[in-house]
Structure formats: structure tokens, C-alpha cells
C-alpha positions as CSV (number, residue, x, y, z in Angstrom):
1,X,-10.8,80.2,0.3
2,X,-9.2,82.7,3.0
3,X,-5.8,81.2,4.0
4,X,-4.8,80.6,7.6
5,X,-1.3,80.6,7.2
6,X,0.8,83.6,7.8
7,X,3.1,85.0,5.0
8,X,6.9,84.3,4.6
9,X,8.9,86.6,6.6
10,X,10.6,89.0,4.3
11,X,14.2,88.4,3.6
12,X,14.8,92.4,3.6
13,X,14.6,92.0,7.6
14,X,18.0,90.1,7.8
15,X,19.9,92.8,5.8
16,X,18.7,94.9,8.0
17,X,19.7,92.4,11.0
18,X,23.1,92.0,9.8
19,X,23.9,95.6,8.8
20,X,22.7,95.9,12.6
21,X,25.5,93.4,13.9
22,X,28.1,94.7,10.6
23,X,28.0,98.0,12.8
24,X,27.8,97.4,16.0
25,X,29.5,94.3,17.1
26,X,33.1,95.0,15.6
27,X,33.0,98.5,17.6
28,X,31.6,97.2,20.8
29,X,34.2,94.2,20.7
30,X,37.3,95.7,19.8
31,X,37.0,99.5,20.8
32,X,41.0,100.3,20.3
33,X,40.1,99.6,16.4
34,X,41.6,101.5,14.1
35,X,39.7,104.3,12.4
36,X,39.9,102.6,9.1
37,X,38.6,99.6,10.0
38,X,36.0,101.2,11.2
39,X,34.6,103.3,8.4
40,X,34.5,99.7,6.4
41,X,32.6,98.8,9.1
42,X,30.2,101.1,8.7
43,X,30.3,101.5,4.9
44,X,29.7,97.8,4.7
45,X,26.5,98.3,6.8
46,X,25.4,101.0,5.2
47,X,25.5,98.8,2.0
48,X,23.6,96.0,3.8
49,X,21.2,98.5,4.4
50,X,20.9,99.6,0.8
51,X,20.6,95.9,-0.1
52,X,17.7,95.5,2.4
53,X,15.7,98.9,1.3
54,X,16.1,96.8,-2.2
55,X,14.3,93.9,-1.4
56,X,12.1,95.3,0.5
57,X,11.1,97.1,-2.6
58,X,11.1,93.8,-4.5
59,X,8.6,92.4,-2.0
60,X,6.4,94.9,-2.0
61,X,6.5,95.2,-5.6
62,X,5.6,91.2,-5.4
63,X,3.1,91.4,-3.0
64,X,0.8,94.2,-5.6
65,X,0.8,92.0,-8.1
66,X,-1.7,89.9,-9.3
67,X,-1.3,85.9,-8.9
68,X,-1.9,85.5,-12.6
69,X,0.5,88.3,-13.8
70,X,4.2,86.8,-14.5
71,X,6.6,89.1,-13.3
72,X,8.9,91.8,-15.2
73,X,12.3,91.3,-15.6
């Protein structure tokens, strides 16, 4: 029986939202900030956009596999 429900959203899209705001809003705010607060800025973005890429992988990884297969560890 064909399912009319859409999937779950992917929680891989709000890493990528938040690295999004991470990068962005502190700069656009506070644009006298110093250049080391900054670069953690951006590092911590970059690593919420690691994060995302990672679950993103995890989804798709889920999504392959067959219903009755449990998954790996």
C-alpha cells in the first residue's frame, strides 16, 4: 500500500540552518568584532556544517536500506 504521507524532514537541514545564522548573524550585528571572535565564528560553522554533511550521510545511508535489515552500528 503506497503511502500518502510525506517523509520526515531531514534533521541535516538545521545544521546547515544554524551554521547559516553561526556565520552570519554575529558579523552582521556586531561588525567592530574582534578578528578572533570571528574566526570562532566561522570555525564553529564550519563544524556545524561538518555535523550536517554527517547526518546527511546517516539519512541517506537509512533511507537505502531495507525495512527488514537492522542497522549497523
Amino acid at each position: 500500500m503506497v503511502s500518502n504521507e510525506n517523509p520526515p524532514a531531514s534533521i541535516a537541514v538545521w545544521y546547515f540552518v544554524g551554521a547559516t545564522f553561526v556565520a552570519a548573524l554575529p558579523m552582521m550585528m556586531f561588525p567592530d568584532m574582534h578578528w578572533l571572535v570571528r574566526l570562532v565564528s566561522v570555525a564553529l560553522a564550519l563544524a556545524l556544517i561538518a555535523a550536517g554533511g554527517w547526518q546527511l550521510r546517516r539519512d541517506r545511508r537509512a533511507a537505502d536500506r531495507p525495512v527488514d535489515q537492522p542497522p549497523r552500528g
